[in-house]
N, C-alpha and C positions, 0 to 999 in steps of 0.2 A: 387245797382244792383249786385256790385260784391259778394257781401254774399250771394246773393239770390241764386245766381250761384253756386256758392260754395254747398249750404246745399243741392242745388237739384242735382248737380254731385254724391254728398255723397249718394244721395236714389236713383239712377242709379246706382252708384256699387252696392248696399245693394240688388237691383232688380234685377240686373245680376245675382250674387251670389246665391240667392234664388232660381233662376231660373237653376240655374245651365251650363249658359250660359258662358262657360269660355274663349271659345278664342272672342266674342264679346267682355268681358271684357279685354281681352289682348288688343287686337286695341285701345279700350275706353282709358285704360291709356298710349298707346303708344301715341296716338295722342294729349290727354291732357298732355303728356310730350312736344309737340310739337308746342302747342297752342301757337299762336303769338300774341292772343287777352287778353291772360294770366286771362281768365276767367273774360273780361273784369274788372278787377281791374285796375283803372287808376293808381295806384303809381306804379306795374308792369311796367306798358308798360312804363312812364316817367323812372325807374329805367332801362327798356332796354336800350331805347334813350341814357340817359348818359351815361351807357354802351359804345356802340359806339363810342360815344365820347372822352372816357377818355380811351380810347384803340386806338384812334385816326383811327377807322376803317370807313372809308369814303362810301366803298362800301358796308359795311352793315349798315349805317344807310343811307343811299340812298333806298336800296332795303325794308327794314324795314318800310320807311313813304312812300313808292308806295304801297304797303303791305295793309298797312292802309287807303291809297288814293282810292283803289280800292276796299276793304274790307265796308268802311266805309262813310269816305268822299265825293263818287261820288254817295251817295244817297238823300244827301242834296240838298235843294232848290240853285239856280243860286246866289241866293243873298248871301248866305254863303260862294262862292267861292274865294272872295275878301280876306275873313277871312283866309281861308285855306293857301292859297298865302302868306300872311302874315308872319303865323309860321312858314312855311317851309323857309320864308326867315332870319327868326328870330335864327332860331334853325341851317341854318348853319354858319350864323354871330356866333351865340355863338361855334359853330365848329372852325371855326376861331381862334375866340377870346382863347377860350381853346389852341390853338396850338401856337401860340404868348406866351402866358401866360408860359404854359411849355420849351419854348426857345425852338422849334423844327420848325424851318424854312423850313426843306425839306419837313415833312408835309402840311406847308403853299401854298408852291410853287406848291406842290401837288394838292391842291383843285387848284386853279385859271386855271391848266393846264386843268385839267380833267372838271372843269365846263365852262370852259370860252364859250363854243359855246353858253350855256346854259344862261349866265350872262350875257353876252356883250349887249345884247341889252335892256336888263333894265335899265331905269334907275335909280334905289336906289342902282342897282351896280357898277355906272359908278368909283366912286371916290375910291373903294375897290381894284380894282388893282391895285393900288401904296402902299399899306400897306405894302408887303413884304421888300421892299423900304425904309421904313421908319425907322429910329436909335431908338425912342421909342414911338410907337402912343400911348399909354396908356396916354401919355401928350399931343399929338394933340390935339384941338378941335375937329374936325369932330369927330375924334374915340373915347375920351377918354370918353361918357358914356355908351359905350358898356363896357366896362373894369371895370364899375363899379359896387360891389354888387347889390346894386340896380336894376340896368337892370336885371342882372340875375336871381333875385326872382323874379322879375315881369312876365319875360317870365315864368317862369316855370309855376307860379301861375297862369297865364292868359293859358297856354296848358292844366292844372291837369284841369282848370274850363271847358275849354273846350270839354275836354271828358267827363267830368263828366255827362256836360246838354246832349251833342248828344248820352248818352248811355241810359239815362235818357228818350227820347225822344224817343226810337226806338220803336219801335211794338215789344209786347213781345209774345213767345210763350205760348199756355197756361199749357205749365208746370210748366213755371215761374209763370204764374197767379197765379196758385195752391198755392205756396209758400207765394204771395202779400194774399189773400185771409184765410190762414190759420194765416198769421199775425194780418189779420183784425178781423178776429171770433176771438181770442183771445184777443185782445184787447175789443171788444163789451164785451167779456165773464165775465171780467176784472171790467170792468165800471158798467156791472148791478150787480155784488155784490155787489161793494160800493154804487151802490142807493140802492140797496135791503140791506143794512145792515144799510145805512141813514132811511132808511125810517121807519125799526122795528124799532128803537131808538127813533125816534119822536114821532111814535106811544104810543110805553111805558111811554114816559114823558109827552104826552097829558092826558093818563089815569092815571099817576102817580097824573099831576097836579089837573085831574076832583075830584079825590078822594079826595084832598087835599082839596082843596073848599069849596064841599058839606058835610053836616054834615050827615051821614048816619051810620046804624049800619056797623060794623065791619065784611069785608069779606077777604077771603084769595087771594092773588094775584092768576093771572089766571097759572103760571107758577107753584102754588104750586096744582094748582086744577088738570092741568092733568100730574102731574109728573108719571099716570101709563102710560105713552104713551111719557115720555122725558125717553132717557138714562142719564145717566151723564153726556156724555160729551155734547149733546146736555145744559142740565140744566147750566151746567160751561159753555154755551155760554151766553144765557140770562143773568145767574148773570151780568157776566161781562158786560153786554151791558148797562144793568139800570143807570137810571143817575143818576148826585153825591148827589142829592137832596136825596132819600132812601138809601144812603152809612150805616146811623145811622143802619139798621140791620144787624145783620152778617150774612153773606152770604154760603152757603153749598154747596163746589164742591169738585172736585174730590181731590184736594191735601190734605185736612183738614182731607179725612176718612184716610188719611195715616201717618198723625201726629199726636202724642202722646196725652195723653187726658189732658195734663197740659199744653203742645202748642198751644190749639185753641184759638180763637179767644173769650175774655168775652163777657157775655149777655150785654147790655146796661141797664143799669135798668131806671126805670121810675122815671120821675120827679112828687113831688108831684103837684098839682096844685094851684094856688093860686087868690085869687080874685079877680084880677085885670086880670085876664086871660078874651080873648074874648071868646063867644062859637066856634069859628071856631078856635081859639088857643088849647081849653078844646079835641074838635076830634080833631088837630092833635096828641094831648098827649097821645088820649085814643091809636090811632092808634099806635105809636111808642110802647104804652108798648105792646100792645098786639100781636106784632111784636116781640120783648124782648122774651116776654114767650113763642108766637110759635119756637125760634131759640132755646130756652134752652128746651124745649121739644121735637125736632129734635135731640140735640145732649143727649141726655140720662140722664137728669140734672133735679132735681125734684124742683118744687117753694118751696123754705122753708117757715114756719109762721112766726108771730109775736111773740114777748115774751108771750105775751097774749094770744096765742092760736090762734087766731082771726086773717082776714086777713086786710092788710091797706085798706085805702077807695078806693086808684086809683087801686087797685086791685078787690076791689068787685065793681065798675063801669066799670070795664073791663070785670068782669064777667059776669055784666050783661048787658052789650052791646052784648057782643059774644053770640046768641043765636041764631046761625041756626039748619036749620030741622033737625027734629030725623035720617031722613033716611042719610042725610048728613052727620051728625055728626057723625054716625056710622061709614060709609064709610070712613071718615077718622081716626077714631079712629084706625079704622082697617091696615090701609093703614101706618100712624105710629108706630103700632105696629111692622108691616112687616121690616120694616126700622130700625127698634131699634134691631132687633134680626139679619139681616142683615149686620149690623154695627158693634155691638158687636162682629160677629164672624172673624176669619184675613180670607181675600180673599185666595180663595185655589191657585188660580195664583200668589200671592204674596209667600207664605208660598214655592211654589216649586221654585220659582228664589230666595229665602232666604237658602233653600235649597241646592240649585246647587252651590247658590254663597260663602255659609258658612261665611257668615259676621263676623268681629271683632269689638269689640267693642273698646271703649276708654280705656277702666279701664286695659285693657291686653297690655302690656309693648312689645313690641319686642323681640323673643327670632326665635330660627330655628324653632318651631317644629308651626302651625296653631291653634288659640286660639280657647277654644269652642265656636259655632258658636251660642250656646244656652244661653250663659251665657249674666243677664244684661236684659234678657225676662221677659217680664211682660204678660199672657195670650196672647203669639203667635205675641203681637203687636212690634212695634218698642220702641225701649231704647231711652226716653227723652233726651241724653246726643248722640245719633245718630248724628251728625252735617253734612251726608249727605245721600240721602235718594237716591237708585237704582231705575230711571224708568224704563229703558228696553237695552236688548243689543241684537245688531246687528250682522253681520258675515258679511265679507269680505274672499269668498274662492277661486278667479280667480288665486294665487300663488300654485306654483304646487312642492315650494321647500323652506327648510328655509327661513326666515325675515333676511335680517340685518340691511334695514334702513325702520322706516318709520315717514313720517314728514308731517305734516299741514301745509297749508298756510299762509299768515297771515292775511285775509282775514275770515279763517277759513269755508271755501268752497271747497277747494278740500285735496285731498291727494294722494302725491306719496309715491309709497312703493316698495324698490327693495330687490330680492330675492339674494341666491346663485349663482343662474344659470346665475345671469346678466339682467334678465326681470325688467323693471321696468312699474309697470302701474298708473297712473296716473287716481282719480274716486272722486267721490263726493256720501255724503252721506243726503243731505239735499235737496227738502223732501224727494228724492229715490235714493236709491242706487244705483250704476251707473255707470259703467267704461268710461272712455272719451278717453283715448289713451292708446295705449302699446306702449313702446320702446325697440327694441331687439338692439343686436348690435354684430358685428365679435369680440371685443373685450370687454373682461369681463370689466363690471362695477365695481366699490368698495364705493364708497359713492355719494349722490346726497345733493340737498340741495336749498329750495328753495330763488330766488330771492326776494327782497324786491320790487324795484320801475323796471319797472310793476309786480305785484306777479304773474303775468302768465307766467313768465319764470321761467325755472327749471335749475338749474347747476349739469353738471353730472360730476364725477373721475371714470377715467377709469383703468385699471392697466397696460396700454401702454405709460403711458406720456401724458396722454391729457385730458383736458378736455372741454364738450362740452355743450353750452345755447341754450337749446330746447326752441321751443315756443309752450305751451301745447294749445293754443287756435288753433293756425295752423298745430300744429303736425308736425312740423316740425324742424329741425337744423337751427339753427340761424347761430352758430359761432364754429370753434373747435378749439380748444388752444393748443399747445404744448410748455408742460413744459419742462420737462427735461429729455432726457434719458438715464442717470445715476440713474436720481429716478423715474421710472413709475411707482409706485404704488400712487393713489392717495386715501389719507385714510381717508381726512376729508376738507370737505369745509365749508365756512360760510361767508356769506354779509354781509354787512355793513348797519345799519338801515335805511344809506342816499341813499344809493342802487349805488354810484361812484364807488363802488372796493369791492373786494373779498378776503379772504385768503384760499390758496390752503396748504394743508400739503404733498409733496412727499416723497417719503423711497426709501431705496434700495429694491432689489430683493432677500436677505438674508431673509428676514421673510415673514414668512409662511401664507397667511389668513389662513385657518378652518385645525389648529393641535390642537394636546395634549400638554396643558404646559409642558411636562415632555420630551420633545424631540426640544423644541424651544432653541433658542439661549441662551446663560447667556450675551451675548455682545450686548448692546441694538444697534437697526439696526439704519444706517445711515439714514439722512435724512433732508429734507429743507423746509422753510415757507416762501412762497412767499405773495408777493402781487401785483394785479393787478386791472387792473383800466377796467371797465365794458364798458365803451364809446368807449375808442379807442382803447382796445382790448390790451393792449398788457400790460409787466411784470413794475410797477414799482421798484422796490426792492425786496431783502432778508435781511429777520432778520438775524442780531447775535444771534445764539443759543450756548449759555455758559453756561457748558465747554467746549464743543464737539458739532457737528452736530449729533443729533439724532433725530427719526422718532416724530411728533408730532399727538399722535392718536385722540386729541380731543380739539376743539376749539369753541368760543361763545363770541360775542361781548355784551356788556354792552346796555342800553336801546340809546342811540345817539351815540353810536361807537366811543368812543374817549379810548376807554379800548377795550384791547382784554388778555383774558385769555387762556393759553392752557396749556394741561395737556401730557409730553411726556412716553417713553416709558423707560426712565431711571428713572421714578417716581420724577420727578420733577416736579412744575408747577410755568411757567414763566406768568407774566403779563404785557405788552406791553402799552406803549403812544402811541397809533394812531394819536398824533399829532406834535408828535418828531419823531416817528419811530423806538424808541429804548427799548429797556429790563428798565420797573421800578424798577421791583424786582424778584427775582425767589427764591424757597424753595423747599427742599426736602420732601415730602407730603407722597411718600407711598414706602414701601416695595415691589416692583416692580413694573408697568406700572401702571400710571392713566389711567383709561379705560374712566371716563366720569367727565365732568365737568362744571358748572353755578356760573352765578351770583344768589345774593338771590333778592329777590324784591328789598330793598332798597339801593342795591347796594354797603353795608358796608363790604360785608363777602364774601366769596367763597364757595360751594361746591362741593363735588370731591369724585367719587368711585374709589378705587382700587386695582391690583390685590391680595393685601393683606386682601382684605372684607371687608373693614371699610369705613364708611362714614362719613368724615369728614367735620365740618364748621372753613374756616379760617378767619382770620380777617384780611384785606390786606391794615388798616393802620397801622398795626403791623407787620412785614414781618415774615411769618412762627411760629404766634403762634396762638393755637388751640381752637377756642372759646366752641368746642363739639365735641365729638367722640361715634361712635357707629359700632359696630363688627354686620356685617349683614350676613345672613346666604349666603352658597355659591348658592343658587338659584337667589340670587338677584342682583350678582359682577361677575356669573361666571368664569370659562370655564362651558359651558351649555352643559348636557349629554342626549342625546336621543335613550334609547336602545330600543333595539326589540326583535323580533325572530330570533335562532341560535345563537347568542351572540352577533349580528349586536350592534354597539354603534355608534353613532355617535359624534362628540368632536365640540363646533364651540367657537370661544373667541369671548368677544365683541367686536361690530362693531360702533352699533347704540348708539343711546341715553337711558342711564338706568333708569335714574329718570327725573320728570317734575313736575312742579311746578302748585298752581292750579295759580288763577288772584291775590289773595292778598298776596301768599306765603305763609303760616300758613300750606299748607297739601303740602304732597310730594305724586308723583304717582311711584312707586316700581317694578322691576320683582320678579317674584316666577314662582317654576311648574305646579301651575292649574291656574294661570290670576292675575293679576296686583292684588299691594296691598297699598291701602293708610293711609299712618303715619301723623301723628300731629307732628310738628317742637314745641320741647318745651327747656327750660333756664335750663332743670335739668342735671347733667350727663348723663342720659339717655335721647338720643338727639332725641330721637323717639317713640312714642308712637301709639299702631295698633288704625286705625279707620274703614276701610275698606276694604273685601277683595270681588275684583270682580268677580273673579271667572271664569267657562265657558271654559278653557282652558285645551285640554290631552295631551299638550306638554310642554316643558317649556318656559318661556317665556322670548324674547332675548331683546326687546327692546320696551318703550312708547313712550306716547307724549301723551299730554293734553293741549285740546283746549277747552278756553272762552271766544270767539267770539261771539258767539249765548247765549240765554239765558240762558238755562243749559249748565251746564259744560259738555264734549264730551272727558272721557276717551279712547284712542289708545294702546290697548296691542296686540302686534304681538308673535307670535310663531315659534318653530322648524319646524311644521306640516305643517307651508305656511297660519296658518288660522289667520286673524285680529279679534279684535272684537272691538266692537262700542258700548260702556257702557255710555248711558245716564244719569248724575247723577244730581240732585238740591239739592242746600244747603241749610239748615237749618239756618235763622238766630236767633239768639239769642235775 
């Protein structure tokens, strides 16, 4: 009930606002600031209760469960009152019990004074005022299983169930219904596709199985009869749905018109037959070839002869089996035609996102300057050697000012993305795009980062010394942490896969976020790497950073966290036992700061941008030797330049993340100035090879992230201009 409440509060403000009803909405949240029913959420209200108690405030949780008593409780039948009696006697034994336990005697003395008028004549009280009295009840018999765990979970658990049914139980208004009601049509909506998708299925494999059976001339499936009235994607629904029984034909959907004509899928060719074959063996054979030859006839592919000129036998029984009406055969004659000239020509929708996105191909090495986008073409279509194929890119425009971080979950369901200004919004792009929360804040943000175990919390750095665990489902502040203030700038966060602890990067207040390298310090800025435990909140340690405490701009745990690498601002990159807590090894990596840093898939090597432009791979059972080097242009390591009108420039250093990996490691995803650019990780000197450029971008681009979670891969390139974009890619496999 308490969500219920919650989503229909949400479309009460949403209705206000529309309405433009604004001081209603003021009241609305003054008093839902005020709510004591806490939107009926049971763990709320038990979370006030202990309250109370562990504040050892007697008269507010007296007034608190009268609150309730009269709110709630005295709408119950006579028979439930027993029950009620009960926990309130229960809840202030555990009162009690908590002020013993804390060794605060003058609060114990406290309740018996203030309840006794109240107490004295029940009996389950009678033996209770001699506790204060007593050297240690926790060992009495009478007291000592109040004092015990046990007791205490059980009351709780027996009050949470308690409100749970009597919330449960209440008559609801029907705006609440509204919300039970749209749950249920969705769910019915839910249930009759999957019988309405069970059901075509059976269907198709009843007629798949009749056709099989019966020995009859050769007809075309009914899905190829009225393909003028399927689209494609329609048609890629059916294929896909036919059962494994007709798998034997190759099937024609939408992905195949976009791959090369040496990556389709072979005709099956036809077995000859043999005498021992039954006649319902001989049709299924006839049907399979003549299946064969309609799929190589679809795809542009002429039946070759025999050496002899002449056709084989199960081919001229295919022939002449196949003999429907003239008017029919026309009509599809025609009808294939259409399709063959259709197919042959590249989709003008394709040819303009090939266009816009100015692709590279494999064969074009890495250099500054954009490869031709033309080269490697074969008549308009795609380059066999393509190993990944653009299907569509989205936009994310709700940022109204530079990127500098943006990050996937691990889930690969939502994304938060924080700008300059400090906005961070938090959205989802599956199946629609979709903002879920904004976070503003009095004091600038500098990195976020999401949590692992639940991935619905977000870790924000702030540039005051703190930082703070949002919970994006509630929208609300969990926790706020204060690190240090000697180092408030918080430059880089990152979880532990186990989701126990965190490591925070703090810096001094000597370095600048968004300058011109040519006015920054030569004295790399001070700085500390903590670590902190997610449960109880608070710092376990700081690393040894040797030789000196310097700022650490960039950090990433291993796939089970027992390795942490970080990359600082003296160009050094230290890598850490997460189960020692000490420095393994550290090496000088770049001519001034590492800006960005990972593990590779299999976790042998390192790679590292920085401010020097090079991308390097190290090998870190070899301490600081260079398995690969590659000089990348300055669009893709920046400082990132964004000029305008009047000689406006604007300068921002990296922040975020610059390269990502795809799921197997084999491709890298890149910045540049018009949209993300992805390389092939290869053994040569030249440690990078172009594959893809995404494109779609008129700013440049400061920072990705690539998520393969979902089927297709889900390319994240952010800009100067505040714009995202959402590049769908599928891989080709080989």
């Amino acid at each position: 009930m308490g969500s219920a409440v919650e989503r229909t509060d949400e479309h009460v403000r949403e209705y206000l606002i529309y309405r433009g009803f604004t001081n209603t909405l003021k009241h609305l949240d003054s008093e839902m600031k005020a709510d004591k029913e806490k939107g009926f959420r049971v763990d709320k209200i038990i979370d006030q209760l202990l309250q109370f108690i562990q504040s050892f405030d007697l008269t507010g949780l007296k007034d608190y469960w009268l609150y309730l008593d009269r709110r709630l409780f005295c709408r119950l039948e006579d028979v439930y009152r027993s029950t009620v009696n009960k926990l309130r006697a229960s809840l202030y034994r555990y009162y009690v019990v908590n002020t013993i336990q804390k060794a605060n005697l003058e609060k114990t003395q406290e309740f018996f004074q203030k309840q006794a008028l109240e107490l004295q004549g029940q009996a389950e009280w009678r033996d209770w005022f001699i506790l204060p009295f007593i050297p240690a009840p926790e060992h009495n018999p009478a007291f000592a299983p109040y004092f015990s765990r046990q007791w205490s979970e059980t009351f709780l658990v027996s009050l949470h169930n308690f409100l749970s049914v009597l919330f449960q139980s209440m008559p609801q208004p029907v705006l609440l219904s509204f919300d039970a009601e749209v749950q249920k049509t969705t769910s019915v909506m839910e249930e009759n596709e999957q019988l309405r998708q069970l059901l075509f299925a059976l269907q198709t494999e009843s007629r798949e199985q009749k056709d099989t059976d019966e020995v009859v001339h050769l007809k075309l499936p009914a899905y190829v009869q009225n393909m003028d009235r399927l689209g494609d994607t329609e048609l890629d629904l059916v294929t896909r749905q036919r059962p494994v029984s007709a798998a034997s034909t190759p099937s024609r959907n939408f992905f195949s018109t976009l791959l090369p004509q040496g990556r389709r899928t072979p005709a099956v060719k036809a077995k000859p037959l043999t005498s021992a074959s039954s006649p319902s063996q001989a049709a299924v054979g006839r049907k399979e070839q003549a299946s064969s030859q309609s799929s190589k006839s679809k795809d542009g592919l002429q039946v070759k002869a025999t050496s002899g000129g002449e056709m084989s036998n199960s081919q001229q029984s295919t022939q002449q089996t196949n003999q429907p009406s003239h008017s029919r055969h026309k009509r599809i004659q025609a009808h294939e035609k259409d399709r063959k000239e259709l197919f042959s020509k590249p989709s003008p929708l394709l040819q303009d996102k090939n266009r816009e996105a100015g692709e590279l191909e494999p064969s074009n090495e890495i250099s500054g300057e954009a490869p031709d986008s033309s080269s490697g073409r074969s008549g308009g279509g795609l380059s066999a050697e393509q190993p990944f194929i653009k299907l569509s890119q989205e936009e994310y425009g709700e940022h109204h000012s530079s990127i500098m971080h943006c990050r996937v979950d691990c889930s690969g369901r939502r994304v938060a993305s924080l700008d300059v200004d400090g906005v961070i919004k938090v959205w989802s792009f599956n199946p629609i795009m979709q903002t879920n929360a904004t976070i503003m804040s009095k004091s600038p943000l500098l990195s976020l980062e999401w949590a692992t175990k639940p991935d619905r919390l977000l870790l924000l750095g702030s540039g005051v010394g703190t930082v703070r665990l949002y919970d994006t489902d509630a929208k609300k502040n969990l926790y706020e942490m204060s690190i240090d203030e000697s180092h408030p700038r918080i430059l880089s966060l990152a979880c532990s896969p186990s989701g126990s602890s965190f490591v925070c990067s703090a810096a001094a207040l000597n370095g600048i976020g968004l300058v011109e390298p040519a006015v920054r310090l030569a004295i790399p800025v001070s700085g500390q790497l903590l670590l902190w435990d997610t449960k109880t909140v608070k710092q376990q340690l700081q690393f040894a950073l040797e030789p000196e405490p310097v700022a650490i701009n960039c950090t990433a745990f291993n796939h089970n966290g027992n390795l942490l690498v970080t990359g600082a601002a003296d160009g050094v990159i230290r890598l850490f036992d997460m189960q020692q807590y000490e420095s393994a090894m550290s090496w000088k990596a770049h001519d001034g700061e590492v800006h960005s840093v990972e593990f590779s898939c299999d976790e042998n090597t390192v790679f590292s941008i920085g401010e020097d432009g090079k991308f390097v791979q190290w090998n870190i059972h070899r301490c600081g030797v260079k398995q690969a080097e590659q000089i990348l242009p300055q669009d893709a390591t920046g400082p990132f330049v964004l000029s305008g009108y009047s000689g406006y420039k604007q300068v921002q250093v990296p922040r975020g993340r610059l390269f990502a990996f795809d799921s197997e490691g084999q491709h890298v995803l890149t910045c540049s100035n018009s949209g993300g650019l992805i390389y092939k990780l290869t053994n040569s000197e030249a440690a990078l090879k172009s594959t893809l450029s995404l494109g779609g971008h008129k700013a440049p681009v400061v920072t990705v992230d690539w998520c393969s979670a979902l089927d297709c891969g889900t390319c994240l390139t952010a800009s100067m201009d505040g714009k995202i974009k959402l590049s769908t890619i599928l891989a080709q496999k080989s």
